[in-house]
C-alpha positions in Angstrom: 67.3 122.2 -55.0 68.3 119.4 -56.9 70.4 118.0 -53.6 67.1 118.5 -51.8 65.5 115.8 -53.9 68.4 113.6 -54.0 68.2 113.4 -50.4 64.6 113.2 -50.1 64.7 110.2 -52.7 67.4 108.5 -50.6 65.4 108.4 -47.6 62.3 107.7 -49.1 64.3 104.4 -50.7 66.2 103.6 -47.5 62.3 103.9 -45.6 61.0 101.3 -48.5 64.0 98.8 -47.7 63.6 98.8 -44.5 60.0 98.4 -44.7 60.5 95.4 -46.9 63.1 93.7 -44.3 61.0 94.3 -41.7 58.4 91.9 -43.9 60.7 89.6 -44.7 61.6 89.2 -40.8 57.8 88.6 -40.2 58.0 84.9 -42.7 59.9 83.5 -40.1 56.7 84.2 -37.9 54.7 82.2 -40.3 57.1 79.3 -39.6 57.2 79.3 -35.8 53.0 79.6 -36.2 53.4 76.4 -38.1 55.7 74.7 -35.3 53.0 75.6 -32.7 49.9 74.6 -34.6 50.3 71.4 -33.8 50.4 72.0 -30.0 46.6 72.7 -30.6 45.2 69.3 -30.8 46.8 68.2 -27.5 46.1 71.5 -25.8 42.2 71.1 -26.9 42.2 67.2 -26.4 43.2 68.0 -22.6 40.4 70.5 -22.0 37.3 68.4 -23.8 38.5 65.7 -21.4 37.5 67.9 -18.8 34.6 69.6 -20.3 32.5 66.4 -21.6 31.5 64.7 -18.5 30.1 68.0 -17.8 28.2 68.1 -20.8 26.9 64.6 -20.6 26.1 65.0 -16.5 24.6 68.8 -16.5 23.2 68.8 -19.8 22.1 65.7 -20.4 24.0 64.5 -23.7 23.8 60.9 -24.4 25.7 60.5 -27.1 29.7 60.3 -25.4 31.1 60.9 -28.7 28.7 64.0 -29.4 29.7 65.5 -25.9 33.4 65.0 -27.1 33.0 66.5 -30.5 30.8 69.3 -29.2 33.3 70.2 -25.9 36.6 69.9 -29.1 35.2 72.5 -31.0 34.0 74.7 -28.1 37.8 74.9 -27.1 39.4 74.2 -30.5 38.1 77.1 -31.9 39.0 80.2 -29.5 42.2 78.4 -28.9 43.3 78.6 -32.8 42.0 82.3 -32.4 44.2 83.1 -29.4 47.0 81.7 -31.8 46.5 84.2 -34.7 46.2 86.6 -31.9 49.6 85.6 -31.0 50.9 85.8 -34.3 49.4 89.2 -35.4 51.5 90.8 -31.8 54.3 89.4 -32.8 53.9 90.5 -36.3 53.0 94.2 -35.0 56.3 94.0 -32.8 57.9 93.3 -36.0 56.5 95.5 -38.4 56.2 98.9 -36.9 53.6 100.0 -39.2 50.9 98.2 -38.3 50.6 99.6 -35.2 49.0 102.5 -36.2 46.0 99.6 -37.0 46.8 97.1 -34.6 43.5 96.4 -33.5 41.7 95.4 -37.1 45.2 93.3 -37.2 44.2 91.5 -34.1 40.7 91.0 -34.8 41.4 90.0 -38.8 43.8 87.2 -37.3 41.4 86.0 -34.5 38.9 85.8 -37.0 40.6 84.3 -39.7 42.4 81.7 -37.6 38.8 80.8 -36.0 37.4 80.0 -39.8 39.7 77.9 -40.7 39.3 76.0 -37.6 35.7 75.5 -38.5 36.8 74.3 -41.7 39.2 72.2 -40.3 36.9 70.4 -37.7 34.2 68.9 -40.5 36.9 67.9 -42.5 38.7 66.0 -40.3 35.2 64.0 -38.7 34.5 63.1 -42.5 38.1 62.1 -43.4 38.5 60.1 -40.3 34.8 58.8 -40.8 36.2 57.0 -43.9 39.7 56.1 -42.9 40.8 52.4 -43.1 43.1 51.4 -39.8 46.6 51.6 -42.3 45.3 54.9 -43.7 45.1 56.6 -40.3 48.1 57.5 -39.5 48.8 59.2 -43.5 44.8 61.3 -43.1 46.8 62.6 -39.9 49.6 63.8 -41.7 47.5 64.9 -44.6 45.0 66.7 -41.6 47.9 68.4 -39.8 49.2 70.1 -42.6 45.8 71.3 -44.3 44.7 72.5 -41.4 48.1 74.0 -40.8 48.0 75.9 -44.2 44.0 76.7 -44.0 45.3 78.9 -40.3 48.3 81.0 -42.8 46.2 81.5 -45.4 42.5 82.6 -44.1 44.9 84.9 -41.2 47.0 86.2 -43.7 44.1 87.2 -46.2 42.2 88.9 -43.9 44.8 90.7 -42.4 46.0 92.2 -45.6 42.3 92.7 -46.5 41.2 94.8 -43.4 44.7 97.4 -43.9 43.8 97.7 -47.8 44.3 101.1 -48.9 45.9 102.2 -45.5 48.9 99.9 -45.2 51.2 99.0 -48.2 51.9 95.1 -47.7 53.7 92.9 -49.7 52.3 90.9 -52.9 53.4 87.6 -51.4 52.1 88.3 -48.4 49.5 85.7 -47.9 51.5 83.0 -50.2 54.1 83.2 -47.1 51.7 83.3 -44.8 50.6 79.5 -46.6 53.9 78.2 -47.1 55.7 79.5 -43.9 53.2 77.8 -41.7 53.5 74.6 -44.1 57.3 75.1 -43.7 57.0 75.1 -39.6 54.7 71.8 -40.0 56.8 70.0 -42.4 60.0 70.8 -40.3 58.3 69.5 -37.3 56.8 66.2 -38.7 60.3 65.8 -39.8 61.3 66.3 -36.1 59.2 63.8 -34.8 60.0 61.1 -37.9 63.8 61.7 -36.9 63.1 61.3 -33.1 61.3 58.1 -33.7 64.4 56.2 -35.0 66.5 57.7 -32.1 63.7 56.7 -29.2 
């Protein structure tokens, strides 16, 4: 008997550790999120071209810069959605446990990536509103990475929030869900810095 439960501890330690790689494999997720944020601004920029002489033809806007702003956030916002989408797959492909809730996963992600877009957006109008011609390029920076860490945190809360109870995740969870995405930005403003001497 006593065997018994020596094996049955063993496996039910080996199960935890492997659990608790598997979550450890998922940070690096957080980090290639926080390499592709970035490709959102030209990916949005490139569809409000095309969507605001709609607006300002068809619907009458006659404000040009209000028919930008309005056409950004029209396509900003699904598109940071479709990127917590992304990561919450990958994560699921990672982490076999959450399959068995995949679908809150997906939803918590889309939704949590779409709020901090629209926290992002007003943010950046008033920041840029104020910003002095030298200070533009540093509000940028600034911009990039608070928008990058607003996406790991509001995903990462709400996707531990919506399995609470029903799926044992990890304490630091949502802190590397933060500074993994801040780790993919920083490593790719580094990229460009280090490109720019070489160019």
């Amino acid at each position: 008997m006593s065997a018994e439960i020596q094996s049955s501890l063993f496996r039910s330690d080996a199960t935890a550790t492997g659990a608790h790689k598997q979550w450890q494999i998922a940070i690096f997720i957080w980090l290639v999120a926080g390499l592709l944020f970035a490709l959102l601004t030209p990916a949005t920029e490139a569809l409000t071209e095309a969507l605001q002489p709609l607006l300002i033809s068809a619907l009458g806007f006659s404000d040009e810069l209000l028919a930008y702003r309005v056409a950004f956030t029209v396509f900003r916002v699904p598109l940071t959605a479709l990127l917590g989408m992304l990561v919450a797959a990958t994560q699921c492909a990672v982490v076999p446990g959450i399959g068995r809730w995949v679908w809150r996963w997906l939803i918590a992600s889309a939704v949590g990536a779409a709020l901090s877009s629209l926290v992002l957006l007003p943010t950046t109008l008033v920041l840029l509103e104020i910003a002095s011609g030298s200070s533009i390029e540093t509000i940028s920076i600034f911009l990039a990475l608070w928008g990058t860490a607003l996406f790991g945190g509001f995903v990462s809360v709400l996707q531990r929030r919506v399995v609470r109870g029903r799926l044992q995740v990890p304490p630091w969870f949502v802190v590397a869900g933060v500074l993994g995405t801040l780790a993919g930005a920083f490593g790719r403003l580094f990229l460009e810095y280090s490109l720019s001497f070489v160019i």
